[in-house]
C-alpha positions as CSV (number, residue, x, y, z in Angstrom):
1,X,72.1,70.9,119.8
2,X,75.0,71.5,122.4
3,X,75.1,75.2,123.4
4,X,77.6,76.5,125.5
5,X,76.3,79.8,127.7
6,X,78.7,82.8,128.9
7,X,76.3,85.0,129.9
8,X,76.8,86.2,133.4
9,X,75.9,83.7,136.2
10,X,72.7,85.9,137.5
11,X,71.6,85.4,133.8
12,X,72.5,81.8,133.1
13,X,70.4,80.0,134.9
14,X,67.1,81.4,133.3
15,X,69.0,80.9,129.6
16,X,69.5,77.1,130.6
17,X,65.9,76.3,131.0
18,X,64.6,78.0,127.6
19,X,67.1,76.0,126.1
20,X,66.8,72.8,128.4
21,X,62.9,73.2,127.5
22,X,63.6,73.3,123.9
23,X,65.8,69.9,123.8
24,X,69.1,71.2,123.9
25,X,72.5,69.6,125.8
26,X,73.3,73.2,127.7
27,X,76.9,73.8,129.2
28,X,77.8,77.1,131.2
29,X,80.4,79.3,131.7
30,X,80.2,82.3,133.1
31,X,82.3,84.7,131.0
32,X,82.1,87.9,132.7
33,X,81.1,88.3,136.6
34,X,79.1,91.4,137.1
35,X,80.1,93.6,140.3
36,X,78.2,96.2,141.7
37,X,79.3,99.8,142.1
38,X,78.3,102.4,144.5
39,X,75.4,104.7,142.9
40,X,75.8,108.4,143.3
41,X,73.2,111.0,144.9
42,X,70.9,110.9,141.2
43,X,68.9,113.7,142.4
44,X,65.3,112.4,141.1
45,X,63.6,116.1,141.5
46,X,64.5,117.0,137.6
47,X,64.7,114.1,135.7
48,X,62.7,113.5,132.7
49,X,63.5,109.8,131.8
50,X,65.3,107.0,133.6
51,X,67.1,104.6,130.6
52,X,67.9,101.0,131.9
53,X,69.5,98.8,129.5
54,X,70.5,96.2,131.2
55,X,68.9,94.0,134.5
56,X,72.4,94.3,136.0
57,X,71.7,98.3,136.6
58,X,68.5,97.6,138.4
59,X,70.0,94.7,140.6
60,X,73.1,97.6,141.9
61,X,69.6,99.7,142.6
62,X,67.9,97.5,144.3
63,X,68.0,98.1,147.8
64,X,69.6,100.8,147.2
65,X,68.1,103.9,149.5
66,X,67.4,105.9,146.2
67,X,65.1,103.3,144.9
68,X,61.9,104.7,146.0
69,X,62.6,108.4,145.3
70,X,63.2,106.8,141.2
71,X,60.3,104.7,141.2
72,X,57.6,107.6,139.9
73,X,60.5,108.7,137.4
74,X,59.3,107.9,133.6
75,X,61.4,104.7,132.8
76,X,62.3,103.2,129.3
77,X,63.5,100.2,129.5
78,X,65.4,97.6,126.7
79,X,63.7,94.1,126.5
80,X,60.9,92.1,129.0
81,X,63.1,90.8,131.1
82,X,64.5,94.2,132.0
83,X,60.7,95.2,132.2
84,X,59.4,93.0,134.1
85,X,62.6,93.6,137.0
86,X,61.6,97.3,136.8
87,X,58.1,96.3,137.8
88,X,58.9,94.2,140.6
89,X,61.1,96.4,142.0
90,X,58.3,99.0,142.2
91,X,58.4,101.4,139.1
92,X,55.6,103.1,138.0
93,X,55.7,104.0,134.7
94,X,57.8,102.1,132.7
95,X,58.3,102.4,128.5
96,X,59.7,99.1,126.8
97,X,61.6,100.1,124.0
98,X,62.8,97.9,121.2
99,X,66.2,95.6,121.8
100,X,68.8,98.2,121.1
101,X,70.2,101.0,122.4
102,X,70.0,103.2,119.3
103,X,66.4,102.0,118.8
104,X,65.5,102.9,122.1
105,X,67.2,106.4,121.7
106,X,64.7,107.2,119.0
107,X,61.8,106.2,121.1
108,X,62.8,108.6,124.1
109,X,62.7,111.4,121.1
110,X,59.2,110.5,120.2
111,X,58.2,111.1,123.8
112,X,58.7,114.5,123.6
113,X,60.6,114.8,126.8
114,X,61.4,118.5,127.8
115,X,64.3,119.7,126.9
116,X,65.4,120.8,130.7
117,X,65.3,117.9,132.1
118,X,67.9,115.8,132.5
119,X,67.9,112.4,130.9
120,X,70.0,109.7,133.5
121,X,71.3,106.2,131.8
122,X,71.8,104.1,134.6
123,X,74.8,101.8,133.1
124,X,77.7,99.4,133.5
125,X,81.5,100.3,133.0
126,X,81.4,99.2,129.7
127,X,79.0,101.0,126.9
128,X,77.2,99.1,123.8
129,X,75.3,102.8,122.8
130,X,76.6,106.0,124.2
131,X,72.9,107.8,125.4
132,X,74.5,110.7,127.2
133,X,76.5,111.7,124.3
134,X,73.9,110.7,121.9
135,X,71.1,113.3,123.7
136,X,73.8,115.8,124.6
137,X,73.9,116.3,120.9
138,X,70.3,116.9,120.7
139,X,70.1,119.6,123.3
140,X,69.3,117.4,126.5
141,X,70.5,117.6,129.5
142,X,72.2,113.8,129.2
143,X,74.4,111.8,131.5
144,X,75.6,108.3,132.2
145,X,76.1,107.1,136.1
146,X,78.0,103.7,136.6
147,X,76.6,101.6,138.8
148,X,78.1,98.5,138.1
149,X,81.3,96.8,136.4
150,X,82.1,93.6,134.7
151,X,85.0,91.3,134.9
152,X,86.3,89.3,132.7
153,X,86.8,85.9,133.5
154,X,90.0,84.0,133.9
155,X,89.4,80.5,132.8
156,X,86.5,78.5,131.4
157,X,84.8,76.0,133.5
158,X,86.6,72.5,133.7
159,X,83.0,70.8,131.8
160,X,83.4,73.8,129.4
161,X,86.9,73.8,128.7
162,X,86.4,69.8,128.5
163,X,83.5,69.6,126.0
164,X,85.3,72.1,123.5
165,X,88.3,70.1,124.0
166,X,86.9,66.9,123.2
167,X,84.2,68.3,120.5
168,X,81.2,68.2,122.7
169,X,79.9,71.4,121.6
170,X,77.9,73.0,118.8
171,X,77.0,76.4,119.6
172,X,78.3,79.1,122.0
173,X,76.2,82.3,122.7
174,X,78.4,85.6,122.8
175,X,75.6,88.2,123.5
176,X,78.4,91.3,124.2
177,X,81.6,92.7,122.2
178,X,83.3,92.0,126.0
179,X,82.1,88.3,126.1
180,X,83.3,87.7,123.0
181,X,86.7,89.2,123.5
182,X,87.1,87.1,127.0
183,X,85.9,84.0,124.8
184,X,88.7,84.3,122.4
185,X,91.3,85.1,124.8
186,X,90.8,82.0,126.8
187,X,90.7,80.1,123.3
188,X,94.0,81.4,122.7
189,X,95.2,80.5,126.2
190,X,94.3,77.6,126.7
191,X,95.2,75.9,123.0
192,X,91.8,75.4,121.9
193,X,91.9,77.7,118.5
194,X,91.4,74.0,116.4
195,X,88.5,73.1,117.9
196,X,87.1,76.4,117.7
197,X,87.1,76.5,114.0
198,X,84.1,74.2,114.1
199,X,81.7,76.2,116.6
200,X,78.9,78.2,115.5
201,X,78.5,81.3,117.2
């Protein structure tokens, strides 16, 4: 099969070789660039959980100064990749959740965490799952800090504009309501909305 990748270029790399491995044609472009954003004082004295949910958030962290004081903070995480970052980067005690936000959200409730500590979701600009509000509700003490953004590209790349143009691919991964929104803008811009018709997605 010929699959066309848009995740972020830090992520594309690692999707190429599953798919390279399994005996698939694999073309990239990047659809959003991920930028990251200064990360307020957290104060780790009285937090109860750390929530990553994405590998972006611990890439703005790392090297950040705050990074060792957040280490012993009890961290759930979303998926293995996201895991496995956490552990490398020096976390201690680290909770993989299931592969949603929601999902995870029940999780955190199972934990019992207490009810005066604060709950921090380390997150980009743009929100699949609102924890803050979502925990607020319960009685938590809840809140989201940005700590990086993402950018939506301007253009496909020339071999990915090329090989939709010319019917070369098959598949195109769109893991994010952003992505997907980028992919169809630059399908609308750049004439392609014929060719598209015969993509899986």
């Amino acid at each position: 099969m010929r699959i066309l990748v848009t995740r972020p270029e830090a992520d594309c790399e690692d999707m190429r070789r599953v798919l390279t491995a399994a005996g698939h044609s694999v073309v990239i472009s990047p659809l959003l660039t991920i930028l990251s954003e200064p990360i307020p004082d957290i104060r780790a004295d009285d937090i109860a959980a750390l929530v990553i949910t994405s590998q972006n958030a611990l890439r703005a962290l790392a090297g950040n100064p705050q990074l060792e004081h957040l280490t012993s903070v009890k961290t759930f995480v979303v998926g293995p990749r996201t895991f496995a970052m956490a552990r490398e980067l020096g976390f201690r005690h680290i909770i993989e959740g299931p592969g949603t936000g929601a999902e995870l959200a029940e999780l955190l409730k199972d934990h019992g965490l207490p009810a005066d500590g604060r709950i921090v979701h380390l997150a980009g600009n743009k929100l699949a799952f609102n924890f803050a509000q979502a925990f607020s509700e319960l009685g938590y003490r809840a809140e989201t800090i940005r700590c990086y953004r993402s950018e939506p590209a301007t253009g496909f790349t020339a071999e990915a504009e090329e090989a939709i143009r010319q019917g070369h691919i098959d598949l195109v991964t769109l893991l994010s309501p952003q992505t997907a929104n980028t992919f169809v803008r630059l399908i609308k811009s750049t004439g392609l909305e014929v060719e598209a018709r015969s993509l899986s997605y």
